[in-house]
N, C-alpha and C positions, 0 to 999 in steps of 0.2 A: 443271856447266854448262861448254860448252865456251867456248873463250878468244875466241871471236870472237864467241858471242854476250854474254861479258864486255865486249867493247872496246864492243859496239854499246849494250849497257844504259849504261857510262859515258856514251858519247857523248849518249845523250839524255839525259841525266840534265843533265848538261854542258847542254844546249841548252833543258832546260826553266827555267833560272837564268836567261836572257836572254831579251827582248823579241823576238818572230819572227814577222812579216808575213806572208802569203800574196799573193800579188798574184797574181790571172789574167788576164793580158794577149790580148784578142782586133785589135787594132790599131782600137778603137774611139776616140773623144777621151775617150766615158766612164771607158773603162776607166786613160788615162793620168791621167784626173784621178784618179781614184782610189790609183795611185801614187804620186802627187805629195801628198794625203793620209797615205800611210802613209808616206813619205821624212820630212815634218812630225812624225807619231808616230813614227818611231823613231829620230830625232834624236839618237842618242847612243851612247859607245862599245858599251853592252851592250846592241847591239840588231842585227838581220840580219831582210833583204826578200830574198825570195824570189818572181822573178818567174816565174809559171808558164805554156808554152802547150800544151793537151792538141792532140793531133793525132790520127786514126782510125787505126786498125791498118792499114797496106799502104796507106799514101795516094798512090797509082797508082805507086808506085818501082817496082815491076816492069812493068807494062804501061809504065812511060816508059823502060825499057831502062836507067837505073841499073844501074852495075857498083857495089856494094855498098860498096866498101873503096874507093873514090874518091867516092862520096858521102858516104859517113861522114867521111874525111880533111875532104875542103871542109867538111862543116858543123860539125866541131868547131873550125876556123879560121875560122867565121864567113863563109863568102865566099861557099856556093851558096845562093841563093834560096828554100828551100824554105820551105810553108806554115809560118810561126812563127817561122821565124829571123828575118824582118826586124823582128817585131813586138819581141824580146824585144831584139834589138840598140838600137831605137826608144828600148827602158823602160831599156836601159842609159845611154843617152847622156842621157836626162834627170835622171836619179840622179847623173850625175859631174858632169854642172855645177852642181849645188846647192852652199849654200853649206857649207863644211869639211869637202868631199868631196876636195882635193887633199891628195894624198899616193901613197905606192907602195901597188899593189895586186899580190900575189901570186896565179899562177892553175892554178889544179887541174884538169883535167880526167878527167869519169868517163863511162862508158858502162857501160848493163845490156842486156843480149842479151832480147830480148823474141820468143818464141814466135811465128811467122807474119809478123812484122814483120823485113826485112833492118836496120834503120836504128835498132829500139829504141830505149832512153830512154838520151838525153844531156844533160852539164850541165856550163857551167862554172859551179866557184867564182871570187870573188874575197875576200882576205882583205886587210885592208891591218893596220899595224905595232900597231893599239891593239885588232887579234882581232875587229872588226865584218866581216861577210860579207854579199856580195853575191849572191846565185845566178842565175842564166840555168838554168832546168830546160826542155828540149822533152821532153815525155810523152807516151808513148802508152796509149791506152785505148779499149775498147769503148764508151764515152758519155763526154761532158764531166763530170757529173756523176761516175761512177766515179775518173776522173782525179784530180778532184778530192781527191773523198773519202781514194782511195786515197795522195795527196801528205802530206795531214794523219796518215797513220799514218806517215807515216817523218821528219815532224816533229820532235817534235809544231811547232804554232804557236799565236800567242796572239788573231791575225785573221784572219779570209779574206775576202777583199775583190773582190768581184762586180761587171764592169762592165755597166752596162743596156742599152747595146745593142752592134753590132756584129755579124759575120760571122765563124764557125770556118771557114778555108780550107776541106775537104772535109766542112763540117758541113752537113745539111740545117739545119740552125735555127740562130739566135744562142744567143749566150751568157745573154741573159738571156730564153731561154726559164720560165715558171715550175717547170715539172717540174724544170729543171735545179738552178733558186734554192732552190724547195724541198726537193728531196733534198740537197742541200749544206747548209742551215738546219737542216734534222729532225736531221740524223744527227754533222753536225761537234758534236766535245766542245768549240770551243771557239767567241769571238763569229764574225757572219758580217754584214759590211757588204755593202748591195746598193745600188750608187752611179749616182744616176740625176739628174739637173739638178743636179750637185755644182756649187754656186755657195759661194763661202765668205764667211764675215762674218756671215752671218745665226744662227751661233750654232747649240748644240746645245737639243734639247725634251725634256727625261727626262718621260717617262711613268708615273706610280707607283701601286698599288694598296694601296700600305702592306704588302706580303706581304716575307719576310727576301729572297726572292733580287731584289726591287724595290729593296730599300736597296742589298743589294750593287752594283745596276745603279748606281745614285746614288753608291756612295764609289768605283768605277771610272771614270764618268763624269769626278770630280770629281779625281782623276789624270790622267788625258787632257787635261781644259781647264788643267791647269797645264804639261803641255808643249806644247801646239799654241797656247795662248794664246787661247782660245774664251769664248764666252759659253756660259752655262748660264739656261735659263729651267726652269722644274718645273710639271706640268699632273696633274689626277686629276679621274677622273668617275664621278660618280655615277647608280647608275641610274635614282635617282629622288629628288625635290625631299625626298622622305624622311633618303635615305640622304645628303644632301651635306655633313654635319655631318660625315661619317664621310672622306669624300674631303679636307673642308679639314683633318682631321687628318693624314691620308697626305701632303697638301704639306708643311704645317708640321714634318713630323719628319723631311719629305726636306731644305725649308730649314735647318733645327738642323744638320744633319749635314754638309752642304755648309758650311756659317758654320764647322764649328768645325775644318776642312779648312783653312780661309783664301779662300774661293772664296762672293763673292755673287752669287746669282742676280740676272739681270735682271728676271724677273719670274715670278711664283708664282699660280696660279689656279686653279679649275674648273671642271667642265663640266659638263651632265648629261644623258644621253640613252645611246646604245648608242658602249659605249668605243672600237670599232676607228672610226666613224664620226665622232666627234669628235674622236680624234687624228690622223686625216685632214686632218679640217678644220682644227684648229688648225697641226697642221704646216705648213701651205701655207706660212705665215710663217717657217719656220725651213730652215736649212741640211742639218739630221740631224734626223732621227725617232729617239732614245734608247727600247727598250721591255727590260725584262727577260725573261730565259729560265727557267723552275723549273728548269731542268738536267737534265730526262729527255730521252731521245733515241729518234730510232726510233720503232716503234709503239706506246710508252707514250702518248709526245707526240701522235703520230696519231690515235687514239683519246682524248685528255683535249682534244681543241681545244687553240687557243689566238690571243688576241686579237695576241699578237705576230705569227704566219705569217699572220692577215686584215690587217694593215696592211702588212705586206713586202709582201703578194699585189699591195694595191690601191692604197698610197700611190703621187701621182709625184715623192713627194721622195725622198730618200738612207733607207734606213733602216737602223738598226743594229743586230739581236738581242744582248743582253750577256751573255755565258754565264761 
């Protein structure tokens, strides 16, 4: 193995030990609330956000007559206006005024030469004294979606965090087009929040079927509401006045396990009828839609259904696949 692809396995290796955000920044409110979310989750030294904005291959820099190494200069100084620098400057300045964000930040700057593109993919880091990092990525890519995806292989990370609406500079669509949500949900290995009427207070809804990667979704959940400080409520439906005997047990072994966490639910109940229709409706009351993921990806996932990607699809509350 050669030494560089040594340095790079440590490196992730390194980075998979730490808490590591995605954040894609469209200069929506949703999407700042959405960082303002994950600023709250990763509240602590061993943790790093990463604010992302994908931009199209050749976003008019040639046809605007850009001399290439004077636009590259200014936007890695942050000062020419192009699609995504103001958004990502935006999500920086809201991150340093939080609270026990003062101190020195150390700053890196990289550039990747990207094929067809003069401007390719740039990024500052920031590092400050206790090794927590802040990144500014401008990315370029053939679809938001690839962008994306493509961001989470040089990761890894532990969220990706989807804002619902807004405007990509030179995109025909927003961000929270569905093809975009869904191809980012299907295929990311890891959770993927899609942040839509982010109101806070109203507490997380873990959704449970009694299945092992459902519990997992519940002793994750139940990490989370011990650092952002949330409520947990726990919901299961049954598909028929038969089977509900069977769903009040899938609560009951989700409340067990939350309790012995240190962490009570606000409230525990069921439902009965077609599950993605019901967690619909019950969400309305909550802040996050909680559903688990069985952990396949891609066309396994495409082909097995799943009541998680019918509620991302249709809910208009926040929802969270937990993978």
């Amino acid at each position: 193995m050669a030494e560089t692809d040594i340095d790079l396995e440590r490196l992730y290796e390194e980075r998979r030990a730490r808490y590591r955000v995605l954040v894609c920044v469209d200069g929506s409110d949703e999407s700042y609330r959405g960082l303002e979310y994950a600023s709250q989750l990763a509240n602590n030294p061993n943790s790093d956000i990463i604010l992302l904005y994908v931009r199209p291959i050749d976003q008019g820099l040639r046809s605007g007559g850009l001399q290439v190494r004077v636009a590259r200069e200014n936007m890695l100084s942050w000062g020419l206006e192009l699609p995504g620098i103001k958004y990502l400057k935006k999500g920086l300045e809201q991150l340093m005024t939080g609270e026990g964000m003062a101190s020195d930040w150390g700053e890196k700057i990289t550039h990747t030469d990207i094929e067809g593109d003069p401007l390719g993919d740039n990024k500052i880091e920031y590092t400050n004294e206790g090794g927590r990092s802040i990144v500014l990525k401008l990315k370029t890519a053939s679809t938001i979606a690839a962008g994306i995806l493509d961001q989470y292989e040089l990761g890894p990370y532990d969220l990706i965090i989807l804002g619902d609406s807004g405007s990509w500079g030179g995109w025909a669509k927003s961000l929270w087009d569905p093809a975009v949500a869904e191809k980012v949900a299907m295929h990311a290995p890891c959770s993927v929040l899609v942040a839509r009427e982010l109101a806070r207070g109203k507490g997380h809804l873990l959704c449970t079927d009694g299945s092992d990667h459902a519990m997992r979704m519940v002793k994750r959940s139940g990490v989370v509401a011990g650092k952002i400080n949330s409520h947990l409520s726990v919901m299961s439906v049954a598909l028929d006045v038969e089977s509900e005997p069977d769903a009040q047990k899938n609560v009951d072994a989700a409340v067990t396990e939350l309790k012995a966490m240190g962490v009570e639910p606000v409230n525990a109940f069921t439902r009965v009828g077609s599950p993605f229709e019901e967690i619909i409706s019950a969400g309305e009351d909550y802040s996050f839609i909680v559903v688990g993921s069985d952990g396949r990806t891609g066309l396994k996932r495409f082909f097995m259904g799943s009541v998680a990607f019918k509620v991302m699809e249709h809910s208009k509350k926040s929802v969270i696949i937990n993978r």
